[in-house]
C-alpha positions as CSV (number, residue, x, y, z in Angstrom):
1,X,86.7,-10.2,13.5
2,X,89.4,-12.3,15.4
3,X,88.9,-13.4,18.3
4,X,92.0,-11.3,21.2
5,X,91.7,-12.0,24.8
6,X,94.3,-10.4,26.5
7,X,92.2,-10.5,29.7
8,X,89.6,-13.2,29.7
9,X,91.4,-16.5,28.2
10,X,89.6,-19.3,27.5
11,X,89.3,-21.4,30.4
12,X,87.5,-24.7,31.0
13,X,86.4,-23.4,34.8
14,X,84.1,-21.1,35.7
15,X,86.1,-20.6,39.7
16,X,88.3,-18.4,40.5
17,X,91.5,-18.2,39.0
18,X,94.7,-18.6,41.4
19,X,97.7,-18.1,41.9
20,X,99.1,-21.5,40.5
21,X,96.7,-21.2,37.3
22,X,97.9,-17.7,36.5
23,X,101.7,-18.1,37.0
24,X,101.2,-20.9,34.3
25,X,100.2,-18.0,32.1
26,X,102.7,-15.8,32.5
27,X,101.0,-14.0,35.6
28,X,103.7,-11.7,37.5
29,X,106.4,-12.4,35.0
30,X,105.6,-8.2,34.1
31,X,106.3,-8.0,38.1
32,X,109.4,-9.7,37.8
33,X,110.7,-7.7,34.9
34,X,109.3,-4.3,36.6
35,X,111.4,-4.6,39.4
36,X,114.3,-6.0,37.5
37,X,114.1,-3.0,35.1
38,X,112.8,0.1,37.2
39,X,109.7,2.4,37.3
40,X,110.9,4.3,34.7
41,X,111.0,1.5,32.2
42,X,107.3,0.8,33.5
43,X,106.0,3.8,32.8
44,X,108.1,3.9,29.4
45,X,106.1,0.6,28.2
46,X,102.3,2.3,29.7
47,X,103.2,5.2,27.8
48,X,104.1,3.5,24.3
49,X,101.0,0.9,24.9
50,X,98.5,3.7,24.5
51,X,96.6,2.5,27.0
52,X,93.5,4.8,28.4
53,X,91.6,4.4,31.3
54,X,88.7,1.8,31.0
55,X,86.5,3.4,34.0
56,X,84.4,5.5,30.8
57,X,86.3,8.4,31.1
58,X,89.2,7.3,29.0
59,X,92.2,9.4,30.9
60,X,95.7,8.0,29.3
61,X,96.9,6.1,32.0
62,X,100.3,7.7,32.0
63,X,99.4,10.9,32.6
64,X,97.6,10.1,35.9
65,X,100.7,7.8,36.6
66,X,103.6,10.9,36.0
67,X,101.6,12.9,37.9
68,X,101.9,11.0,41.3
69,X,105.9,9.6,40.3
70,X,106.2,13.4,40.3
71,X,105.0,14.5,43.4
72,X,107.3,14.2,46.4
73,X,106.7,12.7,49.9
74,X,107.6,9.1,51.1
75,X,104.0,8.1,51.6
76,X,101.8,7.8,48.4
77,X,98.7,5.1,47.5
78,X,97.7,3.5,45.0
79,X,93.8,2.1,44.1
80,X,91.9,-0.1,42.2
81,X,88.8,1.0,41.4
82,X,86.1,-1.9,40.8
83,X,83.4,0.3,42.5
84,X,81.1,-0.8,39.3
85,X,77.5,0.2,40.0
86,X,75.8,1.5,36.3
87,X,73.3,-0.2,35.6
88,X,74.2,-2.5,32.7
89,X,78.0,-2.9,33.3
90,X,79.1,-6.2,34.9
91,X,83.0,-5.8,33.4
92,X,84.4,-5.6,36.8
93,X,82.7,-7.4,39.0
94,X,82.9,-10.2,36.4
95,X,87.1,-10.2,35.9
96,X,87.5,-9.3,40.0
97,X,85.9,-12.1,40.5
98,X,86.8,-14.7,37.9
99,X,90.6,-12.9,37.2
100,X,91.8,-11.7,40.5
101,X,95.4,-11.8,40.0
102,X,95.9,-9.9,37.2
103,X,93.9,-7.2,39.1
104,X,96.5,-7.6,42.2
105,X,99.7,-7.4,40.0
106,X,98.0,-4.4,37.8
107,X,97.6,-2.9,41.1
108,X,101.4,-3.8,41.8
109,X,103.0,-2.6,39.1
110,X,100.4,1.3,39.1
111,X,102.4,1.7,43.0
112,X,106.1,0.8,41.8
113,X,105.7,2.8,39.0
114,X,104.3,5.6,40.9
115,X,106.0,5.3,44.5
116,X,103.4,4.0,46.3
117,X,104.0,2.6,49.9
118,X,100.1,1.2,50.0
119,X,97.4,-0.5,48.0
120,X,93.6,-0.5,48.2
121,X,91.7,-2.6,46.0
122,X,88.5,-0.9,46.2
123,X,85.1,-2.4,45.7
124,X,81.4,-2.0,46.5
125,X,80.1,-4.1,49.8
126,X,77.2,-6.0,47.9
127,X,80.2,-7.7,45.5
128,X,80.3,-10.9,48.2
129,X,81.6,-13.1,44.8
130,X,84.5,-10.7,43.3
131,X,85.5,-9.9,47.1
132,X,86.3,-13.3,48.1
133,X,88.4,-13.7,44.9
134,X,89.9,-10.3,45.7
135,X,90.7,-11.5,49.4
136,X,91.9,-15.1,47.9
137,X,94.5,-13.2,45.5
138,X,95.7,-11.0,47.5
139,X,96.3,-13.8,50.4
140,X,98.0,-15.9,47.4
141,X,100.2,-13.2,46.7
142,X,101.5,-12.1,50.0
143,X,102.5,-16.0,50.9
144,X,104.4,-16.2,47.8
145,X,106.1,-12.6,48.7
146,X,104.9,-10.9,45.7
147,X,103.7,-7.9,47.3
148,X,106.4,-4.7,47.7
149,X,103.7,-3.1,49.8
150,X,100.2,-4.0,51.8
151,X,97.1,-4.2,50.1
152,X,93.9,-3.5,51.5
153,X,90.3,-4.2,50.2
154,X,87.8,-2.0,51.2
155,X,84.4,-2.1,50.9
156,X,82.4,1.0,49.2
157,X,78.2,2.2,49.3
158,X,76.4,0.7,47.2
159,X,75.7,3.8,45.6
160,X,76.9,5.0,42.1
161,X,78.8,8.1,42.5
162,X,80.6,6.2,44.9
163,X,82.9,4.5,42.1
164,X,83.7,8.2,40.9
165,X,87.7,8.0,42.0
166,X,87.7,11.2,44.7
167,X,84.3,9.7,46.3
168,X,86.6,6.5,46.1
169,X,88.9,8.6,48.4
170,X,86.7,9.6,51.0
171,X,85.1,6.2,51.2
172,X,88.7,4.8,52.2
173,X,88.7,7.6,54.2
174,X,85.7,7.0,56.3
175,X,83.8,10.2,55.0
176,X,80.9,10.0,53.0
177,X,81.2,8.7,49.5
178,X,80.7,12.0,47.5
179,X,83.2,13.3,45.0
180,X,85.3,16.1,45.6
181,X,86.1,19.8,44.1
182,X,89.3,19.2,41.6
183,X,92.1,20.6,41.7
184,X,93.8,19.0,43.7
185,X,93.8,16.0,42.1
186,X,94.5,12.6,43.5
187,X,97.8,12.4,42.2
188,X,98.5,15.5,43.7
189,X,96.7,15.1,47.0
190,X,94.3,12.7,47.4
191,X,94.4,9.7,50.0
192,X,94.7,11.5,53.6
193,X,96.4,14.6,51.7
194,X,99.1,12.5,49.6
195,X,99.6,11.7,45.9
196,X,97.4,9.0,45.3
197,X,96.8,7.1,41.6
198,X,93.5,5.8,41.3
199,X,93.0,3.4,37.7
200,X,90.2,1.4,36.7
201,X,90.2,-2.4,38.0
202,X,90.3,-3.3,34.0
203,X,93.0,-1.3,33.4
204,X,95.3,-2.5,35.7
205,X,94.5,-5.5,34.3
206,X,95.9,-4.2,30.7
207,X,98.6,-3.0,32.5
208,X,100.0,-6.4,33.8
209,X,99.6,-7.6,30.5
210,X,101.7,-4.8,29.0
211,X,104.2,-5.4,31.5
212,X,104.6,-8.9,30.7
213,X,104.3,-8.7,26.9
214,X,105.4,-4.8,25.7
215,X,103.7,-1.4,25.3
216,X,104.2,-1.7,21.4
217,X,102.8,-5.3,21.3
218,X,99.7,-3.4,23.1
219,X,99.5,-0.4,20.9
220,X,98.9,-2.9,17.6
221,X,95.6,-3.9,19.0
222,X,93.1,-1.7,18.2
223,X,93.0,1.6,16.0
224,X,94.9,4.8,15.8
225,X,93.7,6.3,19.1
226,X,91.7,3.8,20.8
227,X,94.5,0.5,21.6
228,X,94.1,-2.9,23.0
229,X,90.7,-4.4,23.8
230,X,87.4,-3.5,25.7
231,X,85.5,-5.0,27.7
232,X,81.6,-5.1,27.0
233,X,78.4,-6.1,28.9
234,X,75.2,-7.4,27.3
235,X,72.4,-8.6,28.6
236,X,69.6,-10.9,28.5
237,X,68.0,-8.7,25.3
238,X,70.4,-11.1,23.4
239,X,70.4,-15.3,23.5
240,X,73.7,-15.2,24.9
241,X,74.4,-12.7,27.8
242,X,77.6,-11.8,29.4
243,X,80.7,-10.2,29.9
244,X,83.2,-10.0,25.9
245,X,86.2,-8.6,25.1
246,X,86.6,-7.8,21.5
247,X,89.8,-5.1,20.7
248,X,88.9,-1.6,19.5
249,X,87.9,-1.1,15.8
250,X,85.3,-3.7,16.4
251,X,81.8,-3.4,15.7
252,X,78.3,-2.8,17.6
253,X,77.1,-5.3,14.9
254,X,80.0,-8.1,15.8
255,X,79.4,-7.8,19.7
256,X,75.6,-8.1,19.9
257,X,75.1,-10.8,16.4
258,X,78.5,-12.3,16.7
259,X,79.6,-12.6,20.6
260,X,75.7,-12.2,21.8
261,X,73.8,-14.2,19.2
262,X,71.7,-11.4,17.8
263,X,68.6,-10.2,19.7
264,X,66.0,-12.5,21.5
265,X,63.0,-13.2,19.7
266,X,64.3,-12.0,16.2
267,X,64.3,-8.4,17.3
268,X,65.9,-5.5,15.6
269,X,68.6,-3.2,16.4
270,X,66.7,0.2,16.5
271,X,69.7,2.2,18.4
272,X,72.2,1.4,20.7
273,X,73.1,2.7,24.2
274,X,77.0,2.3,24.6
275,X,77.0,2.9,28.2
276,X,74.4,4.5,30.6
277,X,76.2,7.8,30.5
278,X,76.9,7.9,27.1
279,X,74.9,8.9,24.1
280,X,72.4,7.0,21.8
281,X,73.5,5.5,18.4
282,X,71.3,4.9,15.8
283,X,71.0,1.3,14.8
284,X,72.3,3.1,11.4
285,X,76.0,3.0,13.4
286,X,76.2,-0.7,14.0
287,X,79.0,-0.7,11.8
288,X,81.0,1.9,12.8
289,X,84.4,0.9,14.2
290,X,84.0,1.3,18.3
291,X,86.8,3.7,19.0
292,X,87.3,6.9,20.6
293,X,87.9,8.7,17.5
294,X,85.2,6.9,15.5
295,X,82.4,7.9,18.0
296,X,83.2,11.5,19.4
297,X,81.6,12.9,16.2
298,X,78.7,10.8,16.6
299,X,78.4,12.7,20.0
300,X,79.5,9.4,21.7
301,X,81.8,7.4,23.8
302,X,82.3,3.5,24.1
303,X,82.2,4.4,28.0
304,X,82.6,1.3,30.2
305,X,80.8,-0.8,27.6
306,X,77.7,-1.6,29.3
307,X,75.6,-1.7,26.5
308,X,72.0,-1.1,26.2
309,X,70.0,-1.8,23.1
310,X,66.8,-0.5,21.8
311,X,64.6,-2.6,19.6
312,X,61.4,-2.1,17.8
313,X,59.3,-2.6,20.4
314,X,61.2,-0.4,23.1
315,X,59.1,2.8,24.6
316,X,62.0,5.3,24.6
317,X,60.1,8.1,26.0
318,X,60.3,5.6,29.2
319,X,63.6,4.8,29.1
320,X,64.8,7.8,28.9
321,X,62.9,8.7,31.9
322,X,64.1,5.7,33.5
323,X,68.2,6.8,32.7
324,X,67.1,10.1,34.0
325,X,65.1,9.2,36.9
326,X,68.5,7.1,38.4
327,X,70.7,9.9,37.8
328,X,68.2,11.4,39.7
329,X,68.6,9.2,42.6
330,X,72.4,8.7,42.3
331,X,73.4,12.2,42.6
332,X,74.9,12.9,45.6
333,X,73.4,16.4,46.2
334,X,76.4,18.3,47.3
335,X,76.5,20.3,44.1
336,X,73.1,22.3,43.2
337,X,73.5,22.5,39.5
338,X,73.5,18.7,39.4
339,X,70.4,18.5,41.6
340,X,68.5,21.1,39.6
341,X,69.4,19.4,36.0
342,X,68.5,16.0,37.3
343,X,65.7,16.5,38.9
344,X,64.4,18.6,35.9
345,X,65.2,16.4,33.5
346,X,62.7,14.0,35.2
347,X,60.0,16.5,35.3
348,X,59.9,17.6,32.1
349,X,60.1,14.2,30.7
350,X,57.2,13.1,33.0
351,X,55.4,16.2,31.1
352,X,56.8,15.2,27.7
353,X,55.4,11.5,28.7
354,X,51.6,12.9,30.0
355,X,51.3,14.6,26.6
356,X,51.8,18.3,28.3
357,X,55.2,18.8,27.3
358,X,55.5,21.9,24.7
359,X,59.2,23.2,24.1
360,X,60.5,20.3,26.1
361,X,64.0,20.0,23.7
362,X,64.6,23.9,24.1
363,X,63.8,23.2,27.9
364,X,66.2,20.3,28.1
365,X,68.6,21.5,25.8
366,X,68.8,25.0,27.8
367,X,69.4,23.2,31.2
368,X,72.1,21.0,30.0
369,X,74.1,23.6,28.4
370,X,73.6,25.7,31.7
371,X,74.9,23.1,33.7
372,X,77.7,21.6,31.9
373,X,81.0,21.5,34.3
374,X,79.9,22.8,37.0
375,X,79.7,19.7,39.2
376,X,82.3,18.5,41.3
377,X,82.8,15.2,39.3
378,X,80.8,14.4,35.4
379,X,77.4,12.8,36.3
380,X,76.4,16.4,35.2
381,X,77.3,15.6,31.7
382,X,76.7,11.8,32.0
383,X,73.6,12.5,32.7
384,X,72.7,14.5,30.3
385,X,74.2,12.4,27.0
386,X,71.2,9.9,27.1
387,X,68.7,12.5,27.6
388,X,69.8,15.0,25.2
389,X,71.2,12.5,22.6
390,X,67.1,11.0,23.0
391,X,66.0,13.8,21.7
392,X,67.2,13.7,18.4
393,X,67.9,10.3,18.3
394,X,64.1,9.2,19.1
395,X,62.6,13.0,17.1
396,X,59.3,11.2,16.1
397,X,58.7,9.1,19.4
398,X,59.1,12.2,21.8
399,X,57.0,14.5,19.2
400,X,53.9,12.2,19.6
401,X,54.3,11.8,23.1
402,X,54.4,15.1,23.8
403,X,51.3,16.1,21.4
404,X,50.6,18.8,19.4
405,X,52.8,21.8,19.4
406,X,55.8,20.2,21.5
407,X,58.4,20.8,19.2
408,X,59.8,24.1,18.7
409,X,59.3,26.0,15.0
């Protein structure tokens, strides 16, 4: 597939980019045309682009945009979100730190279209590379009088439910970073009780580049629901780790042979873990188009790309205790549901993994179902993809394990 990189150009540096550097690529020319042309026209071109939110939840971006432009007040807030802390996913960190400015005018362009009076680019404390760059861009912008409004970094736990966007909130806030009850949601009241639009640091990257190109120039990337590029994480499981973009409609089999270099050690693709909170793949969907559309029926997601891949020689009854034990320590414990299914889901798969674990799909299964939105954010559900989609996914593996008479008649 062709080569698109609408966010990570090819560059012969591996610093920062500045100001300077990014002006020569058209940086905050969508700026410029923004506030020659209005917020409506802004939100006009982020509604024709298509363009979803590239946190793993996939919101259109528009929506969460109209919903704070129509909420009255004189003081709103905007954020970007880099609090990036799955395991696996580098995305952010990697273009805060290397891309800066495209975060900062993203961020820009989300508050003129929306009204906002304030910024916060939001990221977690342990990010010392992508926080410099953040503090070097916004500094850059500010002495070139770029900035309609102040931005402020701020400095999240380094926990994971901490990037979820209301735990965002209370972080800024000075409260605890735990997600809170929706409704209300941030574009109705959120920052210090005003409308407040929180988007991905990667999307507000997309969103500078729609602004200086066009929404329908966006909207031809990709496939029929699922535009633009993606940003995906691999690891040292392939010979060449590190952060790719590749646009929607892509392949599994193109990211990890053609952008990674195939697995270390001549390994094979058994399955594939999009993202820590979504579900497994079987290596038999390596060719299937990565798209919203395309991986819903598989019981999927492309999530926030971090991917995770399982080889021959991977014990998945241990991973999937290992995906369940850190949900198990990430939960925040405000919501008892969440507690309960995490904390079961480790138990039983410690059963399952002793060889003392009959029923343990019905049991899992059971507890999922029972659970299922009644958390105040989704690490209910993210937490249960991997472990239920494991189930089916790794049948055989989980059957032995578990020894005679684990699996239900």
């Amino acid at each position: 597939m062709q080569s698109i990189a609408l966010l990570l150009p090819a560059r012969s540096s591996d610093e920062p980019e500045g100001l300077a550097e990014y002006r020569s690529r058209g940086g905050y020319d969508g700026l410029a045309a923004a506030r020659d042309k209005g917020a409506a026209w802004l939100r006009q071109e982020v509604e024709a682009s298509g363009l979803r939110g590239r946190g793993g939840a996939a919101f259109p971006t528009i929506r969460k945009w109209q919903l704070a432009a129509d909420a009255t007040g004189d003081e709103k807030y905007v954020v970007a979100n880099g609090g990036e802390h799955e395991p696996g996913s580098n995305k952010d960190r990697f273009l805060v730190e290397r891309h800066p400015h495209a975060v900062v005018e993203g961020l820009v362009l989300a508050g003129l279209a929306t009204g906002a009076t304030k910024g916060y680019l939001y990221l977690i404390e342990d990010m010392a590379g992508p926080i410099a760059s953040a503090e070097m861009a916004v500094r850059e912008a500010d002495q070139a009088g770029l900035l309609p409004f102040p931005i402020e970094i701020h400095r999240g736990p380094t926990t994971y439910v901490a990037g979820e966007e209301t735990a965002a909130l209370n972080s800024i806030e000075g409260e605890p970073a735990k997600p809170r009850k929706k409704p209300p949601f941030p574009g109705e009241a959120g920052l210090f009780g005003k409308p407040t639009t929180v988007n991905n640091t990667e999307t507000l990257a997309h969103v500078a580049w729609i602004a200086r190109n066009s929404g329908a120039e966006f909207a031809a990337i990709g496939t029929e629901e699922s535009k633009g590029t993606l940003l995906f994480t691999l690891s040292d499981q392939v010979e060449k780790p590190g952060v790719y973009e590749l646009p929607f409609g892509a392949t599994y089999r193109e990211l990890i042979e053609g952008c990674g270099g195939g697995l270390k050690d001549g390994h094979k693709v058994r399955a594939i873990l999009p993202a820590m909170s979504a579900a497994f793949l079987a290596g038999a969907h390596l060719d299937v188009p990565i798209a919203y559309e395309t991986l819903k029926p598989l019981g999927s997601s492309p999530g926030c790309g971090g991917v995770r891949i399982v080889d021959e020689t991977t014990d998945v009854v241990a991973l999937t205790l290992e995906i369940a034990e850190f949900f198990m320590k990430e939960q925040c414990g405000q919501c008892p549901p969440c507690r309960m299914e995490t904390n079961q889901f480790v138990h039983i798969l410690k059963a399952v993994q002793a060889g003392k674990g009959p029923g343990y799909d019905a049991k899992m299964t059971r507890l999922a179902e029972f659970s299922k939105r009644k958390g105040h954010c989704s690490l209910i559900e993210m937490a249960a993809a991997p472990v239920i989609s494991a189930l089916s996914c790794f049948a055989n593996d989980f059957a032995e394990a578990a020894g005679p008479g684990a699996q239900d008649s």
